[in-house]
N, C-alpha and C positions, 0 to 999 in steps of 0.2 A: 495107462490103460485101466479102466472100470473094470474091475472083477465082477462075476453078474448078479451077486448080493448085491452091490452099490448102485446099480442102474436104477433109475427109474423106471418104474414101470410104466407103462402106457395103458388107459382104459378105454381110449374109444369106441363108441360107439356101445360102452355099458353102460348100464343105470345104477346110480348111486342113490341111496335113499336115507335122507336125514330127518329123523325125527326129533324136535326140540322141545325143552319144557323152560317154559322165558321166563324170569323173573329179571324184578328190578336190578339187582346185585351180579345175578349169572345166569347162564345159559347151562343147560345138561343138555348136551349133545352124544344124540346115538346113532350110526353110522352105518346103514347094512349094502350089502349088493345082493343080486337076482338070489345068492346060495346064503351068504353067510352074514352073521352079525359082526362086521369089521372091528369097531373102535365106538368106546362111552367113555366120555370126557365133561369135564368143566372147565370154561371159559367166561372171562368178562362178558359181557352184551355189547360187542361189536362186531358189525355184521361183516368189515374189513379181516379183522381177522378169521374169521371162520373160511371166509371166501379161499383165504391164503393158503390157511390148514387144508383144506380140501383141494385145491388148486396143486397144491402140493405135495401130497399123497396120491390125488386120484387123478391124476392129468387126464386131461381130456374128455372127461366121463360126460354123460349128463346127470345133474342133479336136479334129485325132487325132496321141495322140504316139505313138512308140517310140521303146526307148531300149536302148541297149548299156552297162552296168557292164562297170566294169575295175575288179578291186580290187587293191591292193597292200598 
């Protein structure tokens, strides 16, 4: 039996809000819901894994991203 630290949490029916800064190299991803500034991270540029990370933390939510391109 899951102690109830180890459960997952359930978001439905909350908003998750991702704001990204895209470069070639990596992604800065920052992470908020309706109250709080969740989680800022760096990851490769794929959109798999982000999906996973968020999928995974934030079951169920709905996400809304934006994103800043910089190109060189």
């Amino acid at each position: 039996m899951k102690s109830e630290s180890t459960k997952l949490r359930d978001f439905s029916g909350q908003n998750i809000y991702v704001g990204m800064d895209v470069h070639h190299k990596s992604w800065k991803v920052h992470i908020y819901s309706d109250e709080f500034e969740l989680k800022s991270l760096s990851q490769e540029p794929d959109v798999n894994r982000l999906y996973n990370y968020l999928d995974s933390h934030y079951k169920n939510a709905n996400y809304h991203l934006a994103y800043e391109a910089v190109s060189r």
